[in-house]
C-alpha positions in Angstrom: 9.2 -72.1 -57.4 8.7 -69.8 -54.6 11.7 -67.5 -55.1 12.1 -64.6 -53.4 11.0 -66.2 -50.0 9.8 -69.5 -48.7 6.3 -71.0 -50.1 4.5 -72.6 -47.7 2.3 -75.4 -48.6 -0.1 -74.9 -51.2 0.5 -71.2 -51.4 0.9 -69.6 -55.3 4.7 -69.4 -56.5 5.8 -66.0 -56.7 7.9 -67.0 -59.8 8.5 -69.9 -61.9 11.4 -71.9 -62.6 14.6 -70.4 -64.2 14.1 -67.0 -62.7 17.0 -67.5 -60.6 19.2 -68.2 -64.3 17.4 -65.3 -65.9 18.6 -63.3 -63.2 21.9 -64.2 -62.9 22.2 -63.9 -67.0 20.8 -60.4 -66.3 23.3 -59.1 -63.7 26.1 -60.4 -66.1 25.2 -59.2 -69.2 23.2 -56.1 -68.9 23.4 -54.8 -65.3 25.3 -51.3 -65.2 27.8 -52.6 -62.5 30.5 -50.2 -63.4 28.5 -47.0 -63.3 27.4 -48.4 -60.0 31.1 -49.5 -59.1 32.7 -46.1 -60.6 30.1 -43.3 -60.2 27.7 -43.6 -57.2 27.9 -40.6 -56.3 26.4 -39.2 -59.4 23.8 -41.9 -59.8 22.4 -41.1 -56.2 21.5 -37.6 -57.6 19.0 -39.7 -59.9 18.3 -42.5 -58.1 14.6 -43.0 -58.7 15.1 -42.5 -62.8 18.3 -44.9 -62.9 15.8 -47.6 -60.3 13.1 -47.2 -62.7 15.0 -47.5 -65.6 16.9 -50.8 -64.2 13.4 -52.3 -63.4 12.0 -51.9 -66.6 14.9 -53.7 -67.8 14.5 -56.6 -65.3 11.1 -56.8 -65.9 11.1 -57.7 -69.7 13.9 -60.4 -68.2 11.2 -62.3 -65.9 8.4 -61.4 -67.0 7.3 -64.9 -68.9 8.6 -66.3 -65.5 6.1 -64.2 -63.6 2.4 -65.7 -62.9 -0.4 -63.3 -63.9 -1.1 -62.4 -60.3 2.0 -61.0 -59.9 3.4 -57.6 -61.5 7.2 -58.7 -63.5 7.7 -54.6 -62.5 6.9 -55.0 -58.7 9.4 -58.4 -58.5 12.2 -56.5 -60.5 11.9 -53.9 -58.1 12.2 -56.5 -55.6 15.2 -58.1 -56.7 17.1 -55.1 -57.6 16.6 -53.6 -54.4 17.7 -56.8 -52.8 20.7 -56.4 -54.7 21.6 -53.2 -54.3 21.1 -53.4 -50.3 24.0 -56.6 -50.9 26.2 -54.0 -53.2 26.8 -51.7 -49.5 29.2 -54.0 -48.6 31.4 -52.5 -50.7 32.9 -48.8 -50.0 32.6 -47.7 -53.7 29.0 -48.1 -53.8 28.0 -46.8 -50.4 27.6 -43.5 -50.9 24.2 -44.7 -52.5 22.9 -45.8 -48.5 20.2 -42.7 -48.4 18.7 -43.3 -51.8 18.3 -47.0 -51.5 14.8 -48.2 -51.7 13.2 -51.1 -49.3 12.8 -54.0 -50.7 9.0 -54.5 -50.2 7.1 -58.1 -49.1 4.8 -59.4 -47.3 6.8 -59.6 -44.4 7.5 -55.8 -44.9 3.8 -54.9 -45.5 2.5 -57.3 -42.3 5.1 -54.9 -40.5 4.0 -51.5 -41.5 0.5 -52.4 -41.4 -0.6 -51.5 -38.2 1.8 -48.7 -37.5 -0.4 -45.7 -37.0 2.3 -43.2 -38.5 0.9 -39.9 -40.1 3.2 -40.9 -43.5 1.7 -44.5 -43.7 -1.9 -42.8 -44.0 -1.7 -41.9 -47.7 -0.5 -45.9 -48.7 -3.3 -48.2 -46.7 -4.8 -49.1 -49.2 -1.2 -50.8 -50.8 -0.4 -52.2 -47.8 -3.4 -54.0 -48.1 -2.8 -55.6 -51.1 0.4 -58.1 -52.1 3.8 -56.4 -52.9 4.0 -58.3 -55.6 1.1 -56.4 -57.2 1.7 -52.7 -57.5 1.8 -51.2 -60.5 5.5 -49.3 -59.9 3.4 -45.8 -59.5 1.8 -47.7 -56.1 5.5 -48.7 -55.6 6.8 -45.4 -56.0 4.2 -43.9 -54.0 5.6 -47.0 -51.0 8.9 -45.9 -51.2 8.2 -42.2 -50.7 5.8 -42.8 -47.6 8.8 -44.6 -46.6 11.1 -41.8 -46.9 8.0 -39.6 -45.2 8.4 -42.4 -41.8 12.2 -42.6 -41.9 11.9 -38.5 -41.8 9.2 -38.7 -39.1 10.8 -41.4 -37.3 14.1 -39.2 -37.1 12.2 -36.1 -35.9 10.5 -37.4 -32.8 11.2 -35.9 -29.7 14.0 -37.6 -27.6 14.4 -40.2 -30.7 17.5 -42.4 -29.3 18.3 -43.0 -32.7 18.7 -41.8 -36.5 18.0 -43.4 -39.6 19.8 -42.6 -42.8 17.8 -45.0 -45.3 14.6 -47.2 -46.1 16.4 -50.1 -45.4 17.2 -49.2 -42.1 13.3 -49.9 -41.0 14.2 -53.6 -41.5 15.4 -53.1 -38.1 12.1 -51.7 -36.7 10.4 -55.0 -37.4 13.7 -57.9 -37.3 
């Protein structure tokens, strides 16, 4: 199975079968929906803790679906980011937009890459390697260069624009 993405021919799966069901069983059963649902606000105070916390958790769920060249915390990360980028369709859970984190691929990485930003200096070396093998320290230390470009992004002379989140460098590379 190549889930998340598109595996082109005789590429490594990212996962294995019955991720998908694992997931789903995951989100049903054990996901926090109603804090999300009834206190966003609060829980954008402690975003990172609450994401790292929910990870964990989704990573025990996969992990015996994950091959050992993949990290089960760097594909929770994934899919919970994933998820909480489709949750801003919904008013209650938008005041979370800023603290969001991007959901990282190779697609994202291939992107970044040659971008000669002064915040992407301290992360080459991850970007250089498969999102789907950090250690969530290397992912942490992503997400906050992230947060460094969005900032440096934002403070360019004459910018023509403003972004507010992560996932708003999607657009830089759509």
């Amino acid at each position: 199975m190549s889930y998340p993405g598109s595996m082109s021919r005789g590429a490594k799966p990212v996962v294995h079968a019955g991720t998908k069901a694992a997931l789903e069983h995951y989100y049903a059963e054990r996901f926090p929906m109603s804090e999300v649902w009834s206190c966003a606000e609060q829980l954008a105070s402690s975003y990172d803790a609450w994401h790292q916390e929910r990870t964990a958790e989704m990573a025990k769920t996969i992990q015996s679906r994950v091959p050992d060249y993949n990290v089960p915390l760097a594909l929770a990360a994934k899919f919970l980011n994933t998820f909480m980028h489709q949750l801003m369709k919904y008013q209650s859970c938008r005041t979370l937009w800023e603290s969001l984190h991007l959901p990282l691929d190779a697609r994202v990485f291939a992107a970044l890459r040659p971008m000669r930003a002064a915040s992407l200096s301290c992360i080459r070396s991850e970007l250089a390697s498969s999102p789907y093998s950090l250690r969530y320290s290397s992912y942490l230390r992503v997400q906050r260069a992230l947060l460094d470009l969005v900032n440096e992004l934002n403070s360019r002379p004459g910018a023509e624009f403003r972004l507010a989140s992560r996932i708003e460098l999607n657009w830089l590379w759509v």
